[in-house]
PyMOL CGO cylinders between C-alpha atoms (Angstrom):
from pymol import cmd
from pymol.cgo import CYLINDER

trace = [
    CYLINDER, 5.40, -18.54, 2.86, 6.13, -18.48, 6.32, 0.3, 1, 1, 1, 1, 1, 1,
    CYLINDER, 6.13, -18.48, 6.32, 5.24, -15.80, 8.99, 0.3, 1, 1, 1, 1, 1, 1,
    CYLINDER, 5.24, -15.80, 8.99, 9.02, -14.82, 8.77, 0.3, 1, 1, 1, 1, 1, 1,
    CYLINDER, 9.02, -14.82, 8.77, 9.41, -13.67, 5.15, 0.3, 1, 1, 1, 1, 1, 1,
    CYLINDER, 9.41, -13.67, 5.15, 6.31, -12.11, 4.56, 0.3, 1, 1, 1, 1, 1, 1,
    CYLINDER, 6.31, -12.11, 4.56, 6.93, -8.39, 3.73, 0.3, 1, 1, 1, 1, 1, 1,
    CYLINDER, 6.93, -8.39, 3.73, 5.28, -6.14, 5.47, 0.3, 1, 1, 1, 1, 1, 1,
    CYLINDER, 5.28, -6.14, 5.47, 2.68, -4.17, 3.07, 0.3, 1, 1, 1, 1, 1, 1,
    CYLINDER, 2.68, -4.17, 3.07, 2.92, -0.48, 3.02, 0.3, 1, 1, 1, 1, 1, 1,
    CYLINDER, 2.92, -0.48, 3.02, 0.42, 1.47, 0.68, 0.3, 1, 1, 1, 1, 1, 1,
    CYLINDER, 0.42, 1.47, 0.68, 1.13, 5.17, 0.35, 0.3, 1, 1, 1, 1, 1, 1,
    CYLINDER, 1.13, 5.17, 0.35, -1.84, 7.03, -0.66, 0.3, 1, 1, 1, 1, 1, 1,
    CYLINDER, -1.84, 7.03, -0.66, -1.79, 9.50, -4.08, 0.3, 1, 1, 1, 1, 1, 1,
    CYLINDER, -1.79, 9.50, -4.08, -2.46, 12.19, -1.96, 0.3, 1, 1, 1, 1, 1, 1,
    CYLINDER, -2.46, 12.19, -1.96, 0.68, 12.32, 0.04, 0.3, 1, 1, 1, 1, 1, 1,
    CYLINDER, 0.68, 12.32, 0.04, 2.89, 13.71, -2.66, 0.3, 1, 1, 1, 1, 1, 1,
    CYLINDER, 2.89, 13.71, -2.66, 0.41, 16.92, -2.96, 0.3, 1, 1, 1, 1, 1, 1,
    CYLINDER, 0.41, 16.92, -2.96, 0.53, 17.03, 0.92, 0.3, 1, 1, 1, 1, 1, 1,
    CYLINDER, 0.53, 17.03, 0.92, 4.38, 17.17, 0.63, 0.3, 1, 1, 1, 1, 1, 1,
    CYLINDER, 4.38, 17.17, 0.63, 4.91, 14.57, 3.29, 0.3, 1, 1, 1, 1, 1, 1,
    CYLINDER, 4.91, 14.57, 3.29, 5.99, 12.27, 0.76, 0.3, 1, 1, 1, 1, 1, 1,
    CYLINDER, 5.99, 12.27, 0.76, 9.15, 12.54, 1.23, 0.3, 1, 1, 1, 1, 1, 1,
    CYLINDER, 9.15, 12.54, 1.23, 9.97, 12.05, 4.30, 0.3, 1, 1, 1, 1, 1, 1,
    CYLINDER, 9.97, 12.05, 4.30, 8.32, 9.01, 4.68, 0.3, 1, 1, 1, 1, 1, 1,
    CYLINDER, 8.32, 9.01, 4.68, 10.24, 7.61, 1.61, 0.3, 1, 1, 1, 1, 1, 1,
    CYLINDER, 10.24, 7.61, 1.61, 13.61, 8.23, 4.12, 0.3, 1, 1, 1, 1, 1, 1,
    CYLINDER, 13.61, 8.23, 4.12, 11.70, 6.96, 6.58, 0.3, 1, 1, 1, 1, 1, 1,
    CYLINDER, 11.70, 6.96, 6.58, 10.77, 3.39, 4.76, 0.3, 1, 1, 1, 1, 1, 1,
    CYLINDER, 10.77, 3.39, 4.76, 14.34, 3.72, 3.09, 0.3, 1, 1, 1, 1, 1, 1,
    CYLINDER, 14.34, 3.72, 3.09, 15.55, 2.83, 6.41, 0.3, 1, 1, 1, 1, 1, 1,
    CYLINDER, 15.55, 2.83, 6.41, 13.07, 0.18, 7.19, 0.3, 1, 1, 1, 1, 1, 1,
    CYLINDER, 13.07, 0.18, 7.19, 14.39, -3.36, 8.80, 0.3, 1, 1, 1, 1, 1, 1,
    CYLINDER, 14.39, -3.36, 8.80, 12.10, -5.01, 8.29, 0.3, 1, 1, 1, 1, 1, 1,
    CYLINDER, 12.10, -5.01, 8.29, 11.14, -6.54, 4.49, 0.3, 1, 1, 1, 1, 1, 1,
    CYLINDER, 11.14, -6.54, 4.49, 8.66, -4.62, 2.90, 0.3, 1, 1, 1, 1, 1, 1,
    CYLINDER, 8.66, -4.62, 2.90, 6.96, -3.78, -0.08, 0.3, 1, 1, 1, 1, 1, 1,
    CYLINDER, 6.96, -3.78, -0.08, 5.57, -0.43, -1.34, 0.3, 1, 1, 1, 1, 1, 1,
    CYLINDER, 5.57, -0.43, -1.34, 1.69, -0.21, -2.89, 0.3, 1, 1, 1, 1, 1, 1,
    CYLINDER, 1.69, -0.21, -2.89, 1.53, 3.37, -4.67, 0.3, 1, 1, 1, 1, 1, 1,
    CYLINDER, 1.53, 3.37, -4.67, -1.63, 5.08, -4.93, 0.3, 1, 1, 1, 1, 1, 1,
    CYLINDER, -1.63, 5.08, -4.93, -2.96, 6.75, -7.98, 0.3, 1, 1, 1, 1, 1, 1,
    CYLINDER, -2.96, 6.75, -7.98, -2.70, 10.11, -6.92, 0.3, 1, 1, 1, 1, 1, 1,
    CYLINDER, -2.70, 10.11, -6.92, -3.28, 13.09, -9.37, 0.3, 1, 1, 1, 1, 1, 1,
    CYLINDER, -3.28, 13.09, -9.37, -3.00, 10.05, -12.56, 0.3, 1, 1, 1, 1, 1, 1,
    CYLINDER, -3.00, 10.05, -12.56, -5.94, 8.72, -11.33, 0.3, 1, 1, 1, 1, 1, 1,
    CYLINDER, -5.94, 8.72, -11.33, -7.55, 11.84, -10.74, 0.3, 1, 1, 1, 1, 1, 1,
    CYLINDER, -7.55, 11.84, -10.74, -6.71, 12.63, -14.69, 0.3, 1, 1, 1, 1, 1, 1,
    CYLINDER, -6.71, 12.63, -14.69, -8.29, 9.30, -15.07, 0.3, 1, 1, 1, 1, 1, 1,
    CYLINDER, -8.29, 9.30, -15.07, -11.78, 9.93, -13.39, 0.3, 1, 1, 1, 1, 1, 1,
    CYLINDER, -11.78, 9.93, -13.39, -11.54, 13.29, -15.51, 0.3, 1, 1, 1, 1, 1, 1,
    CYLINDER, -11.54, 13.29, -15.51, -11.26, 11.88, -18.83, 0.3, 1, 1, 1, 1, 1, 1,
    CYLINDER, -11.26, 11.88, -18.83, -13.90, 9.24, -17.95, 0.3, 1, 1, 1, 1, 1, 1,
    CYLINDER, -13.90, 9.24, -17.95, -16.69, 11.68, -17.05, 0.3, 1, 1, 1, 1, 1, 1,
    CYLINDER, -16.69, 11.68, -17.05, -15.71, 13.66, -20.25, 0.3, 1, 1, 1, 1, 1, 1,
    CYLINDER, -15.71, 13.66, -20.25, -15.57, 10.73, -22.71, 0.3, 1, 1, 1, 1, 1, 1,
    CYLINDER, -15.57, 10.73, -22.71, -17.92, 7.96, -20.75, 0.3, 1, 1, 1, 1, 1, 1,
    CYLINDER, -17.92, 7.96, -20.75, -15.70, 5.15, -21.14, 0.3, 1, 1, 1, 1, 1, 1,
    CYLINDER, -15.70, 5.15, -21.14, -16.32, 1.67, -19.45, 0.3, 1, 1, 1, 1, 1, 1,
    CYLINDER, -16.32, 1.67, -19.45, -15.79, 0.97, -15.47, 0.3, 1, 1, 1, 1, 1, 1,
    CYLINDER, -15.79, 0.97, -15.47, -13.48, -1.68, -16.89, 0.3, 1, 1, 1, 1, 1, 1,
    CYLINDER, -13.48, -1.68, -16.89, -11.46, 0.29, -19.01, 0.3, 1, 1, 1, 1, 1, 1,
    CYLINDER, -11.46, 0.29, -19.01, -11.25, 3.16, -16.47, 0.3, 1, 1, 1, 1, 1, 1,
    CYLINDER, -11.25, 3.16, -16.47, -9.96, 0.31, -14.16, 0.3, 1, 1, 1, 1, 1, 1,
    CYLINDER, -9.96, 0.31, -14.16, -7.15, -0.71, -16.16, 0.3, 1, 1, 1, 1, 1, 1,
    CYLINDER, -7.15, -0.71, -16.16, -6.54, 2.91, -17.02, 0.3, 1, 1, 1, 1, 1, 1,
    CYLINDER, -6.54, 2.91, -17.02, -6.36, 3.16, -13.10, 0.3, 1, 1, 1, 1, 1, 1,
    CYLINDER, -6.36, 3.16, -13.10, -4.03, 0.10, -12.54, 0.3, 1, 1, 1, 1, 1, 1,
    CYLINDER, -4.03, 0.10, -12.54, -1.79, 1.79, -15.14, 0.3, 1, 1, 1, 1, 1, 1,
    CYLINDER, -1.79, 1.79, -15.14, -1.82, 5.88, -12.62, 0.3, 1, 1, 1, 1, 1, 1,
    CYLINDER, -1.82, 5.88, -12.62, -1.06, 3.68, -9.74, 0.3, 1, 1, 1, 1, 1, 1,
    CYLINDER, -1.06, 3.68, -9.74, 2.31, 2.78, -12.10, 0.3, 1, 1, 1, 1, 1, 1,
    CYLINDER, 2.31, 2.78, -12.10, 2.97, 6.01, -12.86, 0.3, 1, 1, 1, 1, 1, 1,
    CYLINDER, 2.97, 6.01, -12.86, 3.13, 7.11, -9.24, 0.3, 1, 1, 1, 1, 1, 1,
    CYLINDER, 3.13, 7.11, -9.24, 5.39, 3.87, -8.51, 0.3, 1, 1, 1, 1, 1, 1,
    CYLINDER, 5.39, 3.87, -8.51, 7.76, 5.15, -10.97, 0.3, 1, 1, 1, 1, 1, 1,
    CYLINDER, 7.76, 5.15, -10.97, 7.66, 8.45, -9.49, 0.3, 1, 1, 1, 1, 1, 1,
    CYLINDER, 7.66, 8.45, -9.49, 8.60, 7.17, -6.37, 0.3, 1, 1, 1, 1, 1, 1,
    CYLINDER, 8.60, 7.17, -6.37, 11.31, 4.81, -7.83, 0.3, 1, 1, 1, 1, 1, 1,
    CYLINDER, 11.31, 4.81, -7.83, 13.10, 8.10, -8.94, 0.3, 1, 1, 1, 1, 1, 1,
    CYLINDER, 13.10, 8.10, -8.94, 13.01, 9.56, -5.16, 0.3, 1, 1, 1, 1, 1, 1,
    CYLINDER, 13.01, 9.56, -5.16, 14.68, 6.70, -3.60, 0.3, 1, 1, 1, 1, 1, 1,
    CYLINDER, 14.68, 6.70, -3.60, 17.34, 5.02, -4.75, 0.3, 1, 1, 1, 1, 1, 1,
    CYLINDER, 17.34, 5.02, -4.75, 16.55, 2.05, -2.72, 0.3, 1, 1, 1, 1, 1, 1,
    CYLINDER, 16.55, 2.05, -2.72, 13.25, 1.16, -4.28, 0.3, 1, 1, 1, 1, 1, 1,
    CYLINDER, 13.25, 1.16, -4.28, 13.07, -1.04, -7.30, 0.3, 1, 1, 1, 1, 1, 1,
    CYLINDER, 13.07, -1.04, -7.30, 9.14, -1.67, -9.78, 0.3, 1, 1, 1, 1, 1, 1,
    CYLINDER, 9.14, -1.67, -9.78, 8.32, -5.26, -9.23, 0.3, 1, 1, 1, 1, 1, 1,
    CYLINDER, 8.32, -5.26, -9.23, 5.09, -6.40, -11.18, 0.3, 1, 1, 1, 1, 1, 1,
    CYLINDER, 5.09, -6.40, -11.18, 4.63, -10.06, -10.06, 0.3, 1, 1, 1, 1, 1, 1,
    CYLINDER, 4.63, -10.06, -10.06, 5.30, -11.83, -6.96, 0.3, 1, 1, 1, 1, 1, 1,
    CYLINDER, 5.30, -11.83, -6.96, 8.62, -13.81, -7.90, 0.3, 1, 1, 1, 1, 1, 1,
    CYLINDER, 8.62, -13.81, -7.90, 9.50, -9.85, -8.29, 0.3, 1, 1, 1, 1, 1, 1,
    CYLINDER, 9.50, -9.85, -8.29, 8.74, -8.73, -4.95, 0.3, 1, 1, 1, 1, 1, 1,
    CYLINDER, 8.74, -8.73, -4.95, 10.91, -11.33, -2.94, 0.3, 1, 1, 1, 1, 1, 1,
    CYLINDER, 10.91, -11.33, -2.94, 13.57, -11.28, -5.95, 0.3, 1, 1, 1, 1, 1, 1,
    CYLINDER, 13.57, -11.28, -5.95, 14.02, -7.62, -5.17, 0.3, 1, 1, 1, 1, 1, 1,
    CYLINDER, 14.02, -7.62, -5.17, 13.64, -7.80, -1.02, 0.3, 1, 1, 1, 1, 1, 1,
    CYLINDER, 13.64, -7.80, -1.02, 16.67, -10.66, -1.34, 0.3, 1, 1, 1, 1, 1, 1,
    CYLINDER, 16.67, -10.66, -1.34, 18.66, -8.10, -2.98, 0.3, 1, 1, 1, 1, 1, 1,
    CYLINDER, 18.66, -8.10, -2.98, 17.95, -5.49, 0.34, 0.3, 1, 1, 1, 1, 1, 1,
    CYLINDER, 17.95, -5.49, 0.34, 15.62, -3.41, -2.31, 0.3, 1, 1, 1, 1, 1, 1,
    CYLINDER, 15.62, -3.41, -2.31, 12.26, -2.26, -1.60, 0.3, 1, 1, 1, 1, 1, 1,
    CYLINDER, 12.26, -2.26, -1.60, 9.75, -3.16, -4.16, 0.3, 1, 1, 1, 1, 1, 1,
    CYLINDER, 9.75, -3.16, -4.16, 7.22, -1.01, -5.41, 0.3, 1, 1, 1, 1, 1, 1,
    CYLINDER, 7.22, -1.01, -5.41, 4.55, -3.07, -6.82, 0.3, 1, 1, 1, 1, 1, 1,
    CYLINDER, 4.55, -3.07, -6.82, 3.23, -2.22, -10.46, 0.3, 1, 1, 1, 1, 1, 1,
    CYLINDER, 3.23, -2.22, -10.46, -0.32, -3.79, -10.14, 0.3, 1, 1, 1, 1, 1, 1,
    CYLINDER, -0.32, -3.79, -10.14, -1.38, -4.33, -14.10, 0.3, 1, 1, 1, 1, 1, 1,
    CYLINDER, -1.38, -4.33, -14.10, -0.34, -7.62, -14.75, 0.3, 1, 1, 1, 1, 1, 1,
    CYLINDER, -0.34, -7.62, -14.75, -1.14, -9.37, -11.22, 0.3, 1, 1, 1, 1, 1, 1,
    CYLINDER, -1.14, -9.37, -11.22, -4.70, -8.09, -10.99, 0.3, 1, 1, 1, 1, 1, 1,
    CYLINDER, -4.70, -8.09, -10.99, -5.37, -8.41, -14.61, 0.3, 1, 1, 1, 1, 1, 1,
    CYLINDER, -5.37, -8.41, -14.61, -6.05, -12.67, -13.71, 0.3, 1, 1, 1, 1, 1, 1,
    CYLINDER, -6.05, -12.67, -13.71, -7.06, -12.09, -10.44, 0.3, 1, 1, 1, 1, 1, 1,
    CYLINDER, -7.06, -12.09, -10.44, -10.65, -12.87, -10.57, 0.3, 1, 1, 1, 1, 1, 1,
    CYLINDER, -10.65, -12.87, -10.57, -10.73, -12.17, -6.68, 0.3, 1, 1, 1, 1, 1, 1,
    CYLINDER, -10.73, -12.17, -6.68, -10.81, -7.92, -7.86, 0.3, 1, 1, 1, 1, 1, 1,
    CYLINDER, -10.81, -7.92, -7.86, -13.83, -6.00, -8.78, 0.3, 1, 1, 1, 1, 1, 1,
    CYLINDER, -13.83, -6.00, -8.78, -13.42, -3.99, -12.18, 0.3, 1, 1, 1, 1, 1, 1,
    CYLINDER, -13.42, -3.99, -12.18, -14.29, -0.63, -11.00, 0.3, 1, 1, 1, 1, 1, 1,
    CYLINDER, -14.29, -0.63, -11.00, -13.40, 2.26, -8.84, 0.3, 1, 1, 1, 1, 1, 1,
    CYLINDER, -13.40, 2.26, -8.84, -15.18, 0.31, -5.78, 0.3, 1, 1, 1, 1, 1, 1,
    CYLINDER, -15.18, 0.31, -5.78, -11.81, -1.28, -5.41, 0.3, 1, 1, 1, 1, 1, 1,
    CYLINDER, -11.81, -1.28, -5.41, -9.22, 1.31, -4.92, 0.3, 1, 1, 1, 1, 1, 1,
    CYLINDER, -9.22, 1.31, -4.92, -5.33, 0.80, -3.97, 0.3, 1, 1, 1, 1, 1, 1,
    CYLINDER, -5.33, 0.80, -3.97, -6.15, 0.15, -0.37, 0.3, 1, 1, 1, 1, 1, 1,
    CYLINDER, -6.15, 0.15, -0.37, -7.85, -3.18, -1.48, 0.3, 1, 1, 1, 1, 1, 1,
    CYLINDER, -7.85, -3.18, -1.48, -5.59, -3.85, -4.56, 0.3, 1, 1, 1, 1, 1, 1,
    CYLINDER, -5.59, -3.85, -4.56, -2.82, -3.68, -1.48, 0.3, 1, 1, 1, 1, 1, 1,
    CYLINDER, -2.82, -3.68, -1.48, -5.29, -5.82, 1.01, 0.3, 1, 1, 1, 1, 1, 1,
    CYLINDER, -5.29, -5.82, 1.01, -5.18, -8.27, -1.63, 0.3, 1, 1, 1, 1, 1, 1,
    CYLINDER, -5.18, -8.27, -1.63, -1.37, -7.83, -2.42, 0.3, 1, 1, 1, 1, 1, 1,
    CYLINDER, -1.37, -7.83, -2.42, -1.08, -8.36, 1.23, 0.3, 1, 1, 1, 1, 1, 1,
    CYLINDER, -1.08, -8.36, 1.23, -3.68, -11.95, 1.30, 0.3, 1, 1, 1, 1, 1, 1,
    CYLINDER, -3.68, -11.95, 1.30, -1.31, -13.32, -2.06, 0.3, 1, 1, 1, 1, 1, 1,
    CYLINDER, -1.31, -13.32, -2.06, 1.57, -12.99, 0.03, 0.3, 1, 1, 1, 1, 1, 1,
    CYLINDER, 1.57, -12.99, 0.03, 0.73, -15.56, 2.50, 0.3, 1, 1, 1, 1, 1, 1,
    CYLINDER, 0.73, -15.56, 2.50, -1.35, -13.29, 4.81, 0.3, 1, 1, 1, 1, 1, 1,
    CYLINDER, -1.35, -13.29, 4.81, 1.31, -10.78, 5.20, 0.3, 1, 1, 1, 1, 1, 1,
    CYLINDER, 1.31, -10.78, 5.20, 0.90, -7.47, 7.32, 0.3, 1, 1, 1, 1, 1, 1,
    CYLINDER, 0.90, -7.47, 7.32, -0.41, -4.59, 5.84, 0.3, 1, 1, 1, 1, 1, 1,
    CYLINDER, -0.41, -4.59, 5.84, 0.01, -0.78, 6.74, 0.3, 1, 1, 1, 1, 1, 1,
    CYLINDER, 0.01, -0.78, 6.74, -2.01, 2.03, 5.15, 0.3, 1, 1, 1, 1, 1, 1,
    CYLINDER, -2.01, 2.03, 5.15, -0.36, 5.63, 4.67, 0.3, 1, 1, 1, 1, 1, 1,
    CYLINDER, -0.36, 5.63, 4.67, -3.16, 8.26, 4.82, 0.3, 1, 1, 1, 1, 1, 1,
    CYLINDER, -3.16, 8.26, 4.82, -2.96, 12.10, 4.23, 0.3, 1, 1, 1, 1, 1, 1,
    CYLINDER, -2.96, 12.10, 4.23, -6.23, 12.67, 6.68, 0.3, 1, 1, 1, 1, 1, 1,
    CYLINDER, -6.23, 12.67, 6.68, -6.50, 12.07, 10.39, 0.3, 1, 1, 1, 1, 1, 1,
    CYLINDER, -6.50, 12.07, 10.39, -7.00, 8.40, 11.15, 0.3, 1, 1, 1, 1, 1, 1,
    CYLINDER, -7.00, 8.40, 11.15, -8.95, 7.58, 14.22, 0.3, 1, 1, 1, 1, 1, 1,
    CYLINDER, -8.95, 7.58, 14.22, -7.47, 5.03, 17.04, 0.3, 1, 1, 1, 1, 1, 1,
    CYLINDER, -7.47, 5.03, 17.04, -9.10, 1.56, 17.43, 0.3, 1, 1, 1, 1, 1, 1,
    CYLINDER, -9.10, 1.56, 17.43, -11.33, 2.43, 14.47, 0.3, 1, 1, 1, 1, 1, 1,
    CYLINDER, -11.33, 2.43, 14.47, -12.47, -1.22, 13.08, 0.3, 1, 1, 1, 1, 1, 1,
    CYLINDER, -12.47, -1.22, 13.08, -12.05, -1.79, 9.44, 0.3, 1, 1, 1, 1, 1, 1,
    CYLINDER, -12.05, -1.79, 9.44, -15.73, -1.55, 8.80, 0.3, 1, 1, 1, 1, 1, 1,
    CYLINDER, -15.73, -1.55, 8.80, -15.97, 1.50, 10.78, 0.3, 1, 1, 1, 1, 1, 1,
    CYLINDER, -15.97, 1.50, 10.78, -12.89, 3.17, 8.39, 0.3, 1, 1, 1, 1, 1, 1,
    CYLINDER, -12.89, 3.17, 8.39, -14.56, 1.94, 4.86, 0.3, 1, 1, 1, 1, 1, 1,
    CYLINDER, -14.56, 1.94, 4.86, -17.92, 3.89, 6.35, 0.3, 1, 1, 1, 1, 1, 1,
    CYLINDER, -17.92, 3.89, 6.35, -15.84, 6.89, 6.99, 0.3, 1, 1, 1, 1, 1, 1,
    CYLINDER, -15.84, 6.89, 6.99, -14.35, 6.68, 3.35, 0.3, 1, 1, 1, 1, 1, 1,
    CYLINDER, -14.35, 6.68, 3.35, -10.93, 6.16, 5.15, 0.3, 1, 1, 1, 1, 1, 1,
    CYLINDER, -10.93, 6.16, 5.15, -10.25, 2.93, 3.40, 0.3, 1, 1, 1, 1, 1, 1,
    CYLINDER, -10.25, 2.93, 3.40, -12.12, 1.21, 0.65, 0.3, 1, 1, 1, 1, 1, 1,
    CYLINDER, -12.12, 1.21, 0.65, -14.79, -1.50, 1.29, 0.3, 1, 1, 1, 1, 1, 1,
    CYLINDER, -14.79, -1.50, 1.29, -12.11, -4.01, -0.49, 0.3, 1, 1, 1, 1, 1, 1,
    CYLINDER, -12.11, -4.01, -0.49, -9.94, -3.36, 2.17, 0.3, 1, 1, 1, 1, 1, 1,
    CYLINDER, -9.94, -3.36, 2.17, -12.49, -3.95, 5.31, 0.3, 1, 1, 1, 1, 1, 1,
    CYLINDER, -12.49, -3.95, 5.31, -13.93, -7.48, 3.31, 0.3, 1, 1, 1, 1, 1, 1,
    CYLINDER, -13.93, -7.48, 3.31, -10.36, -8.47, 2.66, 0.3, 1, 1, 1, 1, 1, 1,
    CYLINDER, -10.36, -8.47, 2.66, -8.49, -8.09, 5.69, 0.3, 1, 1, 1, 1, 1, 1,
    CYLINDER, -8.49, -8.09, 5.69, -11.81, -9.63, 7.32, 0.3, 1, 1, 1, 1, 1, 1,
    CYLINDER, -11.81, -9.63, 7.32, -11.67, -12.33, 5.11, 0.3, 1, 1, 1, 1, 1, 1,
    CYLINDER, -11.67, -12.33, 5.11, -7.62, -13.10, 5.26, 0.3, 1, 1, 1, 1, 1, 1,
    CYLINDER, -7.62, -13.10, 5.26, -7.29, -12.17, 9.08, 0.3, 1, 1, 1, 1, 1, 1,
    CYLINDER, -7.29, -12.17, 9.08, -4.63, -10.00, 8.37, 0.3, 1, 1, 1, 1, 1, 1,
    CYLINDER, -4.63, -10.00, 8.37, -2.85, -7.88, 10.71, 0.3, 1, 1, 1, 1, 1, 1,
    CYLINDER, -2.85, -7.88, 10.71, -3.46, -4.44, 9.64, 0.3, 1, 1, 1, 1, 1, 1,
    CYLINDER, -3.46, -4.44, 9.64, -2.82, -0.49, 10.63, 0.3, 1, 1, 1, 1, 1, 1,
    CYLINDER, -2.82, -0.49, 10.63, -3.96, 2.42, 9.29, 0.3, 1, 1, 1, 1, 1, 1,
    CYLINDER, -3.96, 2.42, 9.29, -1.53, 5.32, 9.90, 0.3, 1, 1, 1, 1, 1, 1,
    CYLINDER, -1.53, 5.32, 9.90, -2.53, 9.05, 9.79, 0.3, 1, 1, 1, 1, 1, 1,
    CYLINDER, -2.53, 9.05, 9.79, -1.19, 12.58, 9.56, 0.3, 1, 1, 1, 1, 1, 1,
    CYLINDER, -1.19, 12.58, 9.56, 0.74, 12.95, 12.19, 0.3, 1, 1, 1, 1, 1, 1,
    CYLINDER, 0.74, 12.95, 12.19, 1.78, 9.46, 12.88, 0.3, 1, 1, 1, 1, 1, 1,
    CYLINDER, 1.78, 9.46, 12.88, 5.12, 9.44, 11.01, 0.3, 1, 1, 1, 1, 1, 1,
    CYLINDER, 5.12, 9.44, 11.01, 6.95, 8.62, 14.48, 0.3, 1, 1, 1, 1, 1, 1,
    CYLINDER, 6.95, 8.62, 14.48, 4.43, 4.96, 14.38, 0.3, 1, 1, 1, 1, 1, 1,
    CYLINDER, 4.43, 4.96, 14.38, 5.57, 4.47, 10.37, 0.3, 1, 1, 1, 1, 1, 1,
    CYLINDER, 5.57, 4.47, 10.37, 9.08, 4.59, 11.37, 0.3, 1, 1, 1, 1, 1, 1,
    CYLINDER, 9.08, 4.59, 11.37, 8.71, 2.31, 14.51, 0.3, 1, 1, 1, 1, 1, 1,
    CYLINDER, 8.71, 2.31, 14.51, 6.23, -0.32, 12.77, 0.3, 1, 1, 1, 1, 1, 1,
    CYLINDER, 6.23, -0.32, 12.77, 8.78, -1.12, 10.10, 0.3, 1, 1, 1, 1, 1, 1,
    CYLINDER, 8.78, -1.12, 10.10, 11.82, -0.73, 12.22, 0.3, 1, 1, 1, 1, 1, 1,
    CYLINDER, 11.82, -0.73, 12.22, 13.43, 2.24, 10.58, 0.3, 1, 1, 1, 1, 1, 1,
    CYLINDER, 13.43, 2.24, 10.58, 14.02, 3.93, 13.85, 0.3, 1, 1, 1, 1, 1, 1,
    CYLINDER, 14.02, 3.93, 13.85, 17.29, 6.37, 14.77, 0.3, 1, 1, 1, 1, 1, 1,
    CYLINDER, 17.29, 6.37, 14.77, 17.51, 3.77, 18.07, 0.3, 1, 1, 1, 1, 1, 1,
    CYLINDER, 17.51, 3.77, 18.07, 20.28, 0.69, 17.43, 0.3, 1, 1, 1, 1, 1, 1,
    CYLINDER, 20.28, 0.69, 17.43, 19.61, -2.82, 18.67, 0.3, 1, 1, 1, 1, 1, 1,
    CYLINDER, 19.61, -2.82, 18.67, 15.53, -2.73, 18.36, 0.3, 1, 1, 1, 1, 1, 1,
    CYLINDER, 15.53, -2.73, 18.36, 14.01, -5.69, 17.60, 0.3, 1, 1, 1, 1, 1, 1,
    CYLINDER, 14.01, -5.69, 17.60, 11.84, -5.05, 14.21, 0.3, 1, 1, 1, 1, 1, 1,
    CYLINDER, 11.84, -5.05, 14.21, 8.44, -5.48, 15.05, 0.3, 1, 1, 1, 1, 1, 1,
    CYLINDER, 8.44, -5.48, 15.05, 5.72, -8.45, 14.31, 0.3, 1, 1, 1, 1, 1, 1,
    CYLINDER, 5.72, -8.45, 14.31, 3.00, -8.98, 12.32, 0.3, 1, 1, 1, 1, 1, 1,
    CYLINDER, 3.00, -8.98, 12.32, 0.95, -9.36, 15.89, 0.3, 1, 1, 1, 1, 1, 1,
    CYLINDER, 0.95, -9.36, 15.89, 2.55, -5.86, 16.84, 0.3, 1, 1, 1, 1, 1, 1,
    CYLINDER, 2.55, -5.86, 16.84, 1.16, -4.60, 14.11, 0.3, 1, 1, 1, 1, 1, 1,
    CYLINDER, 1.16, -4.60, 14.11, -1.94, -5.63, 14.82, 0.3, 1, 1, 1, 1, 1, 1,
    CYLINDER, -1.94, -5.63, 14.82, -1.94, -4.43, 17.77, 0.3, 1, 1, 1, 1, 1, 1,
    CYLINDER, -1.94, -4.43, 17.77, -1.53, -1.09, 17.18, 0.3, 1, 1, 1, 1, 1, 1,
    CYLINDER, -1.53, -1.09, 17.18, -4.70, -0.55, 15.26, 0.3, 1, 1, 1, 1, 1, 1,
]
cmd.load_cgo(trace, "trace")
């Protein structure tokens, strides 16, 4: 895939929809230019997932798959907010949906279930299921939502020791070079500008190197 039509990667984490800043950034990426493609977190599903697997001591695997399936639920969730996104569960999927001017929200069971590249196990969380997403594509750019404060320049590494990101994501993006941002509370203003889903006419939606950048 060329450098052109790779989507841009945006994972929301679970947490925004309890900080209620979820919706405005759905407006905000329902504007978006530029092609991208949603990665939902688990959110309070996976919570009810961790839950039932310290009460019943099921497998890491199974609680994985039982994870895969929360990150779903909150993709459907967010299908019903916008009326611009659309599920998409494989990669024919994701560009069938951005050539109809949708925005695909990526249901992660039945990509990652042959993807021998993923860890079974909450070591790998949706910010390396979407690093990954992001390395399938063709190397395509990837931008993390956060509900925390996200410090500037911060390397990858630096993020995963913070517990800002997963250590999925730091290996990954290491290992696929991708161009990568992690935005914050706060940085709503960067989401919108990033993905070209600003108020302004006649701005040029930005690169993957812009993205990079901006790290």
């Amino acid at each position: 895939m060329s450098a052109a039509a790779r989507p841009t990667v945006v994972k929301l984490g679970g947490s925004l929809s309890e900080s209620g800043r979820i919706g405005s950034i759905l407006k905000t990426i329902g504007r978006a230019r530029v092609a991208c493609v949603i990665v939902p977190g688990g959110g309070v599903f996976a919570d009810a997932v961790r839950a039932a697997q310290t009460e019943h001591k099921f497998s890491e695997a199974v609680a994985h798959r039982m994870a895969l399936l929360a990150m779903h639920q909150t993709g459907m969730m967010l299908c019903a907010m916008h009326a611009r996104l659309q599920p998409a569960e494989t990669l024919a999927g994701i560009r069938r949906a951005i050539t109809s001017s949708r925005i695909p929200v990526w249901l992660p069971l039945k990509l990652v279930d042959g993807d021998t590249a993923v860890s079974r196990g909450w070591k790998t969380t949706s910010d390396g299921l979407a690093a990954r997403l992001a390395e399938r594509l063709g190397g395509a750019p990837i931008v993390l939502v956060k509900s925390c404060r996200v410090p500037r320049s911060a390397s990858a590494a630096r993020l995963a020791k913070s517990g800002i990101v997963d250590a999925t994501f730091a290996a990954v993006v290491e290992r696929a070079r991708l161009s990568w941002r992690v935005i914050g509370d706060g940085d709503e203003a960067e989401l919108a500008d990033l993905l070209g889903a600003g108020h302004r006419s006649g701005r040029r939606a930005p690169s993957a190197r812009a993205i990079a950048r901006r790290r």
